[in-house]
PyMOL Python script that loads the backbone (N, CA, C, O; Angstrom):
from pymol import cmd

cmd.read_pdbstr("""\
ATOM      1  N   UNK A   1       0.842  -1.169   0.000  1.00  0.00           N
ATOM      2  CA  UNK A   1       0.000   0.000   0.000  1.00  0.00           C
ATOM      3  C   UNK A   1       0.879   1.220   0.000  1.00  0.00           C
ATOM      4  O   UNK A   1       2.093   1.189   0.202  1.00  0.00           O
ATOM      5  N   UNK A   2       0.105   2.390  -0.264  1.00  0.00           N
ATOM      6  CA  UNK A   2       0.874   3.482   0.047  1.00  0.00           C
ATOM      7  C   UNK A   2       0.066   4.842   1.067  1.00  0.00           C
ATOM      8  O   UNK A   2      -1.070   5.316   1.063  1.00  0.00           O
ATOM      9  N   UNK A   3       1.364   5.131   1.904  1.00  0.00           N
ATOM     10  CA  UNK A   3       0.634   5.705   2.535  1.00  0.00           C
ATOM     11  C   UNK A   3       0.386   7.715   2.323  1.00  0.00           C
ATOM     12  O   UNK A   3       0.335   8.584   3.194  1.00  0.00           O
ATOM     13  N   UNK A   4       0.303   7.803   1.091  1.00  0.00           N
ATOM     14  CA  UNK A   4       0.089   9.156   0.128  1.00  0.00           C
ATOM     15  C   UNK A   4       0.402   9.301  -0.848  1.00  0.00           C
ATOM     16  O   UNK A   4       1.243   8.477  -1.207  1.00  0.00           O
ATOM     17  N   UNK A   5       0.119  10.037  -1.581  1.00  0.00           N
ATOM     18  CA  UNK A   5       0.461  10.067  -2.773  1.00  0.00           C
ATOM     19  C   UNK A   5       2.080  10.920  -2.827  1.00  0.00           C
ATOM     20  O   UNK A   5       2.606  11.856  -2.225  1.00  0.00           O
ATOM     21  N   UNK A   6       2.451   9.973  -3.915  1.00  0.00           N
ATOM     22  CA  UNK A   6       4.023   9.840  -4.206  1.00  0.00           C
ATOM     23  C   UNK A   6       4.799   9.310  -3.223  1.00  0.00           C
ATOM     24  O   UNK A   6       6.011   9.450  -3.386  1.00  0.00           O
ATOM     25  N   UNK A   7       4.374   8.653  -2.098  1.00  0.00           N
ATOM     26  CA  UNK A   7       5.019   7.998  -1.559  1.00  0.00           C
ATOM     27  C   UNK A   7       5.432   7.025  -1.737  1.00  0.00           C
ATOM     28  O   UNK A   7       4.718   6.433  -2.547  1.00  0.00           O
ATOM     29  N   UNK A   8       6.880   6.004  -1.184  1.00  0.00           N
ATOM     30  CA  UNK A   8       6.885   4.516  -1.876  1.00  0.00           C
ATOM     31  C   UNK A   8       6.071   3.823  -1.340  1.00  0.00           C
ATOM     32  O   UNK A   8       5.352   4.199  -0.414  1.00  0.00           O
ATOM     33  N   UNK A   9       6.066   2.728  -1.837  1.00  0.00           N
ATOM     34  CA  UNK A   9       4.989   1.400  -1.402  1.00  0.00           C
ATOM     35  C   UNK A   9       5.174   0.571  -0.034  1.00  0.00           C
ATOM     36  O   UNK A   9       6.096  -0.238  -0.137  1.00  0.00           O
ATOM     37  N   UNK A  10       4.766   0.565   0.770  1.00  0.00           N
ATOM     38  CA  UNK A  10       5.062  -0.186   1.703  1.00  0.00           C
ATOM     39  C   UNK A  10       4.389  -1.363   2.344  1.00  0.00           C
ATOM     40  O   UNK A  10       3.295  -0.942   2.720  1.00  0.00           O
ATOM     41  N   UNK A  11       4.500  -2.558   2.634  1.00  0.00           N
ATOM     42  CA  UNK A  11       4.429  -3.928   2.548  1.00  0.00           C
ATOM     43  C   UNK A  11       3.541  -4.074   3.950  1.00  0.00           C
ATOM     44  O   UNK A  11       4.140  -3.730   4.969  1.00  0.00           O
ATOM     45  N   UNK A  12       2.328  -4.495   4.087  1.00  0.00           N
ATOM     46  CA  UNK A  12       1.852  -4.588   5.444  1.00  0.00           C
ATOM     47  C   UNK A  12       1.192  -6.176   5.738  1.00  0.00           C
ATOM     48  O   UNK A  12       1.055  -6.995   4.830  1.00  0.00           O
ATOM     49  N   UNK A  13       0.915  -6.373   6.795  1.00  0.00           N
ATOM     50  CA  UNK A  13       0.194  -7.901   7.457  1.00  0.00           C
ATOM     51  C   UNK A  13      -0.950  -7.085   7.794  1.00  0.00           C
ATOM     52  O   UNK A  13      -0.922  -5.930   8.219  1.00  0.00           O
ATOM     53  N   UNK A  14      -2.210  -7.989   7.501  1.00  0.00           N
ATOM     54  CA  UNK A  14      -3.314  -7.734   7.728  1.00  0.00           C
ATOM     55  C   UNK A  14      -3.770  -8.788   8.744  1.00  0.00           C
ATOM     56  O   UNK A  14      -3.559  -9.976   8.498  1.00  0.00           O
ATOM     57  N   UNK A  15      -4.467  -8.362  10.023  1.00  0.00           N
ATOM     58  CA  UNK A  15      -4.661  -9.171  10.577  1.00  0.00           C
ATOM     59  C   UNK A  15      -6.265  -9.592  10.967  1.00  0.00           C
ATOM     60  O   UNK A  15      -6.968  -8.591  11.111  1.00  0.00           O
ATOM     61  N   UNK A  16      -6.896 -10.739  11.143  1.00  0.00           N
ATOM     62  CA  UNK A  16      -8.232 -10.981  11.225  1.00  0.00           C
ATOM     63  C   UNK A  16      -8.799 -12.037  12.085  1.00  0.00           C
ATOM     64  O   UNK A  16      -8.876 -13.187  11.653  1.00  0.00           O
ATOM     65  N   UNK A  17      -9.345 -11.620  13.695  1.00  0.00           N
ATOM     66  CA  UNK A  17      -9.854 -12.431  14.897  1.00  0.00           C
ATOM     67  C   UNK A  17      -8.253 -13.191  15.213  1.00  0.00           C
ATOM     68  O   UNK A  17      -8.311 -14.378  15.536  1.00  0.00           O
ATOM     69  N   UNK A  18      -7.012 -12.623  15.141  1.00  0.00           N
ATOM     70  CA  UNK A  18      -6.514 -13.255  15.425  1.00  0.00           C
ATOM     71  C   UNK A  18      -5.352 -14.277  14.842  1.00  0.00           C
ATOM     72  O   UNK A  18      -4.386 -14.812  15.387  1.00  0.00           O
ATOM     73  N   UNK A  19      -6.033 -14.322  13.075  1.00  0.00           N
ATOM     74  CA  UNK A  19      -5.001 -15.135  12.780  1.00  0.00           C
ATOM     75  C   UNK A  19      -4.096 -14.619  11.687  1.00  0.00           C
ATOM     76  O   UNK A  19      -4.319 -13.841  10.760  1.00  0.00           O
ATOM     77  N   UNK A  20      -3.423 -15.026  11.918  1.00  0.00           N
ATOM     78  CA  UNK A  20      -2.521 -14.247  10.332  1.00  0.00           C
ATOM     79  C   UNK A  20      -2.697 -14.934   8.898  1.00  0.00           C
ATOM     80  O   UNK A  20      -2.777 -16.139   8.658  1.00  0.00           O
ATOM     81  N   UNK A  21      -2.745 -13.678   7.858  1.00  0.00           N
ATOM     82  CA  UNK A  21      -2.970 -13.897   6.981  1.00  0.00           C
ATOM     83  C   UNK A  21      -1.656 -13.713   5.805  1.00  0.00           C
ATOM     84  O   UNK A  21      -1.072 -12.629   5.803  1.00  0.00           O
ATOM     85  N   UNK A  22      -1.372 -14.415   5.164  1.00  0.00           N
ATOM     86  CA  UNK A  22      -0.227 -14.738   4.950  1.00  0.00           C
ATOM     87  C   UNK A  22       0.021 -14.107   3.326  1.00  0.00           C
ATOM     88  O   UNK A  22      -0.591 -14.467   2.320  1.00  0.00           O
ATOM     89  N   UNK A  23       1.126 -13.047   3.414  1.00  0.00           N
ATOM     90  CA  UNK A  23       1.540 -12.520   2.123  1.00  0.00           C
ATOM     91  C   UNK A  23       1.089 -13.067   1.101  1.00  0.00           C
ATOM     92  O   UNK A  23       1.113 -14.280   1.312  1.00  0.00           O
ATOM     93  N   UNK A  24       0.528 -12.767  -0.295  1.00  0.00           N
ATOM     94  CA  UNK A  24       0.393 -13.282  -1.480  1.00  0.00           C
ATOM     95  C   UNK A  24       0.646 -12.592  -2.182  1.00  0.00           C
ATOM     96  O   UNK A  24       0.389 -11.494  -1.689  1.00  0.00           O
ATOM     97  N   UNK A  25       1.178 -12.436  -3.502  1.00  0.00           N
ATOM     98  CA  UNK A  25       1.672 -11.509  -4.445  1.00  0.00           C
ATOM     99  C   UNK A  25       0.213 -11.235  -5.260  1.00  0.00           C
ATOM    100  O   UNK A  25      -0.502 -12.235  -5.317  1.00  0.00           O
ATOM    101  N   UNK A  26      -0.249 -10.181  -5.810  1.00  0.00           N
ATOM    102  CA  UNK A  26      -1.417  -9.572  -6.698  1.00  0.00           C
ATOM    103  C   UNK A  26      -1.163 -10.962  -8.550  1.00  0.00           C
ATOM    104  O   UNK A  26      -0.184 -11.449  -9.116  1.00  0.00           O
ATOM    105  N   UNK A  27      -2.132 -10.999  -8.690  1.00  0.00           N
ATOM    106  CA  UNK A  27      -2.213 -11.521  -9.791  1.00  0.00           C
ATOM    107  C   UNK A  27      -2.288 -10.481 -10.735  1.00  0.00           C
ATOM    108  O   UNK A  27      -2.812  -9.411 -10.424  1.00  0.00           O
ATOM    109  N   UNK A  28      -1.786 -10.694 -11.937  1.00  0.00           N
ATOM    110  CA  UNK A  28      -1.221  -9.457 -12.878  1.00  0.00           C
ATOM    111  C   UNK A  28      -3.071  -9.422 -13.701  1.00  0.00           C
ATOM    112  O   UNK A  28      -3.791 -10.419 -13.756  1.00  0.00           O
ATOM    113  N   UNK A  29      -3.324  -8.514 -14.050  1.00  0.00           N
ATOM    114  CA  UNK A  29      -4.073  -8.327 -14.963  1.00  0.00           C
ATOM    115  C   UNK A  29      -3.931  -7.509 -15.936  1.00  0.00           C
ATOM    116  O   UNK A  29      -3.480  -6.401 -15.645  1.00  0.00           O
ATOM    117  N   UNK A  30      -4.227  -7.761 -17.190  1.00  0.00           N
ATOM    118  CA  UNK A  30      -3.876  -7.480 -18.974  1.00  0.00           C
ATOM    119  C   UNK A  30      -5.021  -6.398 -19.041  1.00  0.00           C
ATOM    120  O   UNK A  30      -6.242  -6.556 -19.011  1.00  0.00           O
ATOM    121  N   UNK A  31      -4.311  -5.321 -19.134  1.00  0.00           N
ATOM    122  CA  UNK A  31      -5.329  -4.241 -19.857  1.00  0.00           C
ATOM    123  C   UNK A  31      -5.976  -4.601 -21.430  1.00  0.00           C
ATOM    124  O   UNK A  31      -5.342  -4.846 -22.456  1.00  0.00           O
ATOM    125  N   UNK A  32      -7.492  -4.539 -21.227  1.00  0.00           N
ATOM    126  CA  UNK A  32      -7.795  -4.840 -22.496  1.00  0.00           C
ATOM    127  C   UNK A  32      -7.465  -3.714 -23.927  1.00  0.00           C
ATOM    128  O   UNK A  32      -7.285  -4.067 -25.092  1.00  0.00           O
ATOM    129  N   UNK A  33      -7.465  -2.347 -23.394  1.00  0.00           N
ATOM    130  CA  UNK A  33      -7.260  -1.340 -24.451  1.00  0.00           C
ATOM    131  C   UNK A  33      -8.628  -1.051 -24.722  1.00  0.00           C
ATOM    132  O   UNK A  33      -9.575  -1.668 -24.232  1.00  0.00           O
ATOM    133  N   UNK A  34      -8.720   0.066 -25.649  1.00  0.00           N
ATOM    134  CA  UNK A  34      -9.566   1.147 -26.381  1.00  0.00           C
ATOM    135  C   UNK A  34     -10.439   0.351 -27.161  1.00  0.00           C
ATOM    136  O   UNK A  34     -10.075  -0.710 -27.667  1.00  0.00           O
ATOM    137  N   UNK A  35     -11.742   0.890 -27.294  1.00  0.00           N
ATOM    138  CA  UNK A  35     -12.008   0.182 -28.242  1.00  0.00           C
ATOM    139  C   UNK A  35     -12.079   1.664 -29.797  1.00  0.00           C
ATOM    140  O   UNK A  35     -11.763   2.833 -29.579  1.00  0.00           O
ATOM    141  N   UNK A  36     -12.382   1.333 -30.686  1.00  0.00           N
ATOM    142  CA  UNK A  36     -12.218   2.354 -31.727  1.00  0.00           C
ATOM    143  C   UNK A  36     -12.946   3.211 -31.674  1.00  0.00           C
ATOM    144  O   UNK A  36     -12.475   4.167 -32.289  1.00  0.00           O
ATOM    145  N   UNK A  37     -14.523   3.567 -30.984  1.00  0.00           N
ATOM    146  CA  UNK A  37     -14.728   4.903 -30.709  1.00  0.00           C
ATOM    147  C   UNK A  37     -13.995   5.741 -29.392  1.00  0.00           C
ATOM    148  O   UNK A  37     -14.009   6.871 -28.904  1.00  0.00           O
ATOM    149  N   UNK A  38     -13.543   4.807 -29.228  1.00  0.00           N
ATOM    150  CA  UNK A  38     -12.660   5.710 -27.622  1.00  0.00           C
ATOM    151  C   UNK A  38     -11.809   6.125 -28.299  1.00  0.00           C
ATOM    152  O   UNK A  38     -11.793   7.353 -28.390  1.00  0.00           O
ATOM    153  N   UNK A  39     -10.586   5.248 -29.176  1.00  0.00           N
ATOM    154  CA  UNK A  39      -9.169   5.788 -29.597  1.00  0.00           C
ATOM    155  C   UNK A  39      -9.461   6.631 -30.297  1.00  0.00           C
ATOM    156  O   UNK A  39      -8.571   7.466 -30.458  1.00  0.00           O
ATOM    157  N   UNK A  40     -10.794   6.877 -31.064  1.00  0.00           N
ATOM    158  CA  UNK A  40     -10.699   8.087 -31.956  1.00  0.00           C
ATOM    159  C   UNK A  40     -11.725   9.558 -31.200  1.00  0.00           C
ATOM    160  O   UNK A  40     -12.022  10.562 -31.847  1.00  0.00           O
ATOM    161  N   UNK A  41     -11.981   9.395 -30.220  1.00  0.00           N
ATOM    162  CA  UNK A  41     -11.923  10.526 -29.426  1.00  0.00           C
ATOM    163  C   UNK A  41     -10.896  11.004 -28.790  1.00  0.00           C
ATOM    164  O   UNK A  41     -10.558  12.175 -28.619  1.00  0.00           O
ATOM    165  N   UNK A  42     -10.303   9.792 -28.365  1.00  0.00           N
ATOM    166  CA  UNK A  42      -9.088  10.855 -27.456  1.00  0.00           C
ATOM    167  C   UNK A  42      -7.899  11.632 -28.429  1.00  0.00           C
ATOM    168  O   UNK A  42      -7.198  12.623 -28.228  1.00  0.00           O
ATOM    169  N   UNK A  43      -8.044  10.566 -29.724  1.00  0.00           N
ATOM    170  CA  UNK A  43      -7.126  11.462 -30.953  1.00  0.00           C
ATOM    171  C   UNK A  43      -7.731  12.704 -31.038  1.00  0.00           C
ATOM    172  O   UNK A  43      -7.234  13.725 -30.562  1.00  0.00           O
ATOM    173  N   UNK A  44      -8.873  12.649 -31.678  1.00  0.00           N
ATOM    174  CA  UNK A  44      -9.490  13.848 -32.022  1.00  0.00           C
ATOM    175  C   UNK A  44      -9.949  14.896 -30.897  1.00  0.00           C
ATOM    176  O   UNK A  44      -9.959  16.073 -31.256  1.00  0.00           O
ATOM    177  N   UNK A  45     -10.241  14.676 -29.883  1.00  0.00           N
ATOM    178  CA  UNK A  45     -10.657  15.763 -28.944  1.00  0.00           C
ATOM    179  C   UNK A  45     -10.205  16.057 -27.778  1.00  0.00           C
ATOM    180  O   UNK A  45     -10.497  17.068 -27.139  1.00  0.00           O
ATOM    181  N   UNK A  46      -9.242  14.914 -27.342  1.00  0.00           N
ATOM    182  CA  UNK A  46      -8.460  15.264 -26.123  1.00  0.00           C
ATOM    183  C   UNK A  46      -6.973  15.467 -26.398  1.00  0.00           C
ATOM    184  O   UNK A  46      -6.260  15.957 -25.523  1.00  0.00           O
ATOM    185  N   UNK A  47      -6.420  15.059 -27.736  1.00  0.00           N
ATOM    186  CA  UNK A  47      -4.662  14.798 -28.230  1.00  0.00           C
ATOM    187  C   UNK A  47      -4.816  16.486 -27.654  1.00  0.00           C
ATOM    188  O   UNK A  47      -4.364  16.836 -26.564  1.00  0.00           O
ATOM    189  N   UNK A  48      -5.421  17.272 -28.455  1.00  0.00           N
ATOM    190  CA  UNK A  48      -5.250  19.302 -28.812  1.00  0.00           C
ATOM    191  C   UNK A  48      -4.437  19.966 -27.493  1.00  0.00           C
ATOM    192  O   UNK A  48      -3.692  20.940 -27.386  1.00  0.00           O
ATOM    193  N   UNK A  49      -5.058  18.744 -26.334  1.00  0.00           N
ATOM    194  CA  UNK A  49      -5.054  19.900 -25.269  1.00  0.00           C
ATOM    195  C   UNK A  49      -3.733  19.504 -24.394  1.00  0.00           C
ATOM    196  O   UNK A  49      -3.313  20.034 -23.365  1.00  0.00           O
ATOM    197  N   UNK A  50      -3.246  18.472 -25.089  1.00  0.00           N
ATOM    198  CA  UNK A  50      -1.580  17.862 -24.498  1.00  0.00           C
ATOM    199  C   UNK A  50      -0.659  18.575 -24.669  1.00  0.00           C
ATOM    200  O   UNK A  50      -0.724  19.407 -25.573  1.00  0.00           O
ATOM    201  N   UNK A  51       0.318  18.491 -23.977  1.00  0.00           N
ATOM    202  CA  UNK A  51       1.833  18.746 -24.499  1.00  0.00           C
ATOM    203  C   UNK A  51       2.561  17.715 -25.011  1.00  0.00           C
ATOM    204  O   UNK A  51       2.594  16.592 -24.508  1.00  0.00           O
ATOM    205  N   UNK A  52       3.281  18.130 -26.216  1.00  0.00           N
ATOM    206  CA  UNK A  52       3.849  17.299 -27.623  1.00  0.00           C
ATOM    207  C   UNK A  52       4.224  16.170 -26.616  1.00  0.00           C
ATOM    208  O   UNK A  52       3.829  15.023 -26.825  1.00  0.00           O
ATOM    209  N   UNK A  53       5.022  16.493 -25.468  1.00  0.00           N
ATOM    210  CA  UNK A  53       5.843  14.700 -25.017  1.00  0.00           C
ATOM    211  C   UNK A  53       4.507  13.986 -24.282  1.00  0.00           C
ATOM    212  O   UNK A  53       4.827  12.911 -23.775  1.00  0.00           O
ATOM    213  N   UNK A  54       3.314  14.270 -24.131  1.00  0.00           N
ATOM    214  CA  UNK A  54       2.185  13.294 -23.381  1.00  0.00           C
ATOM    215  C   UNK A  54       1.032  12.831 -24.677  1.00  0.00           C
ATOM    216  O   UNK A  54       0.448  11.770 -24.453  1.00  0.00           O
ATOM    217  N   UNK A  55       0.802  13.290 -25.522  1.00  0.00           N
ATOM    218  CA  UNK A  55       0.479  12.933 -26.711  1.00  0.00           C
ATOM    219  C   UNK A  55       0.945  11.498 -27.530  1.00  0.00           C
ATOM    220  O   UNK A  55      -0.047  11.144 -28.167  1.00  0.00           O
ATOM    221  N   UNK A  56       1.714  10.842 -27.685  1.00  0.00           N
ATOM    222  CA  UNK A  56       2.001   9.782 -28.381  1.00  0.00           C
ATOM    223  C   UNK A  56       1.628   8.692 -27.487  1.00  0.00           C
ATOM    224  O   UNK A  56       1.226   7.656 -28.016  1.00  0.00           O
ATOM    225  N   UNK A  57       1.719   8.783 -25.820  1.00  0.00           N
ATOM    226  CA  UNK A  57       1.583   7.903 -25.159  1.00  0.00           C
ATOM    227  C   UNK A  57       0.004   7.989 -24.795  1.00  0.00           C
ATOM    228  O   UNK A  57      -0.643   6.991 -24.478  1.00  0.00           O
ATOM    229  N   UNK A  58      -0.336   8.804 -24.845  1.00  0.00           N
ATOM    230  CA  UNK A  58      -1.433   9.075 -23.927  1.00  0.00           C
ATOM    231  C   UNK A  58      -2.621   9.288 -25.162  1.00  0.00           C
ATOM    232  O   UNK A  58      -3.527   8.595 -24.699  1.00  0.00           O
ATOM    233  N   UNK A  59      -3.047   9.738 -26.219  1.00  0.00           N
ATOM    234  CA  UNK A  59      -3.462   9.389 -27.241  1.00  0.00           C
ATOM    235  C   UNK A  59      -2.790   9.482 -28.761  1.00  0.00           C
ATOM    236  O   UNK A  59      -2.631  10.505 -29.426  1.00  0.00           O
ATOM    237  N   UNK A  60      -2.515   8.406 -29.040  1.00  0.00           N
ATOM    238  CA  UNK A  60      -1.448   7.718 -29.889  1.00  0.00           C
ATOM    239  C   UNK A  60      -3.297   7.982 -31.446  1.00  0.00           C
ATOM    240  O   UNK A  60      -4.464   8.327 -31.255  1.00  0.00           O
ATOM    241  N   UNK A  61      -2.415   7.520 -32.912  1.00  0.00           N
ATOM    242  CA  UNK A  61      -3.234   7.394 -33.611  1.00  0.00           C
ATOM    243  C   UNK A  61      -3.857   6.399 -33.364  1.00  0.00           C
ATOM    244  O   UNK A  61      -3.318   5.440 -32.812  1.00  0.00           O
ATOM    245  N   UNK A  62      -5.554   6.406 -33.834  1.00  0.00           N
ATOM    246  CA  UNK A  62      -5.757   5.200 -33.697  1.00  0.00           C
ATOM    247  C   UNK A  62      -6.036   3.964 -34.661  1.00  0.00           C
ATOM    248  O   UNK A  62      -6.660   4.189 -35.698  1.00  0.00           O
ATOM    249  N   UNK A  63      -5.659   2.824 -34.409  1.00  0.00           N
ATOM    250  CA  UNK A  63      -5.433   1.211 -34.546  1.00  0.00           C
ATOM    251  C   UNK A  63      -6.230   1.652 -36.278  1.00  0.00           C
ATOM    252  O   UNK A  63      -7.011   2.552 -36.589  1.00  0.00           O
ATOM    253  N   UNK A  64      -5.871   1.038 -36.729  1.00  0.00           N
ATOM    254  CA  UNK A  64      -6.427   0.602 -38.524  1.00  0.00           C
ATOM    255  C   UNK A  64      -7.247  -0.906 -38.426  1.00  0.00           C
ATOM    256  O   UNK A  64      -7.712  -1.423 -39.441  1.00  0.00           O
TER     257      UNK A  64
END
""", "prot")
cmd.dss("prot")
cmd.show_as("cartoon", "prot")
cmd.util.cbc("prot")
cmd.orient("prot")
């Protein structure tokens, strides 16, 4: 967890009636992505209001 923003992450035990509950690592989950009326809004109506270096990442052209 973290305890504010920009802070680093820090590792805690959660505890419940007593018993411990034992570290597990997060299971990764796969961003599905845009679908084509999204990618072509954020090209067209949100790219304008970026600065040139947040633009390619942040709305890229979209998919053919």
């Amino acid at each position: 967890m973290r305890t504010g923003v920009g802070c680093p992450e820090v590792k805690v035990t959660v505890i419940m009636d007593c018993d411990h509950i034992p570290y597990q690592q997060s299971q990764i989950v796969e961003a599905k992505g845009h679908s084509r009326n999204r990618q072509e809004y954020l090209y067209k109506d949100v790219r304008p209001f970026l600065s040139d270096a947040n633009k390619v990442a942040t709305c890229p052209c979209p998919e053919t």
